[in-house]
N, C-alpha and C positions, 0 to 999 in steps of 0.2 A: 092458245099458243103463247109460252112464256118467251116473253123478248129477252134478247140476251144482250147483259152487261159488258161494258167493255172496262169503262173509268168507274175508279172504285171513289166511294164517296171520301176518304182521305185527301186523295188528290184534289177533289173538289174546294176541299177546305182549305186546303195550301195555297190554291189559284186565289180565294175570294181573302185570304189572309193577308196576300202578298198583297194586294191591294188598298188592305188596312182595314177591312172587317176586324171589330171584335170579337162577336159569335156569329157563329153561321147555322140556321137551322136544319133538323134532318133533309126537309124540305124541297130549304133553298140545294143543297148537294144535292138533291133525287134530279130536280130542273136542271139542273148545269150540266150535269152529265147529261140526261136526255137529250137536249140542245145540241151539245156537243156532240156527240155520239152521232146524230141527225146531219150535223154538215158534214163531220166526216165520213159517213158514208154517201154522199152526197159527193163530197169532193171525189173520192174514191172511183167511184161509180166513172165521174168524169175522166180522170187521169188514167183507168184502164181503157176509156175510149183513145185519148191520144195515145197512150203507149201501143195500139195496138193498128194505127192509124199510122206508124210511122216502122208497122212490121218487126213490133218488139215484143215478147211478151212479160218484159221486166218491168214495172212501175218504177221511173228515174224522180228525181228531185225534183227537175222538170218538169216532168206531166205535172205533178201535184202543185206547182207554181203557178203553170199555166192553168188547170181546171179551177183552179182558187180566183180568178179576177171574173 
């Protein structure tokens, strides 16, 4: 089963750039996104619990604040 991408490796290199990398390997962007990709569907997971817990079926800023701590 091929896992599906979400963050392209671009953006990877912009995140690790802003921070003051000079170069960023294939790599390190393949890891940051999977990482990433991984809490966010994590958070996600969470936030449709509360949104649904409080008889909504919209994912608010909220949920995703709260599932985040």
């Amino acid at each position: 089963m091929v896992k599906k991408k979400f963050l392209s490796h671009n953006a990877m290199d912009k995140i690790m750039r802003e921070i003051g990398a000079l170069r960023v390997s294939d790599d390190a962007k393949e890891a940051l996104a999977e990482v990433l990709e991984q809490k966010a569907l994590e958070i996600s997971v969470e936030a449709k619990k509360f949104a649904e817990h409080a008889g909504r079926k919209t994912i608010t800023e909220k949920d995703i604040h709260l599932a985040n701590k």
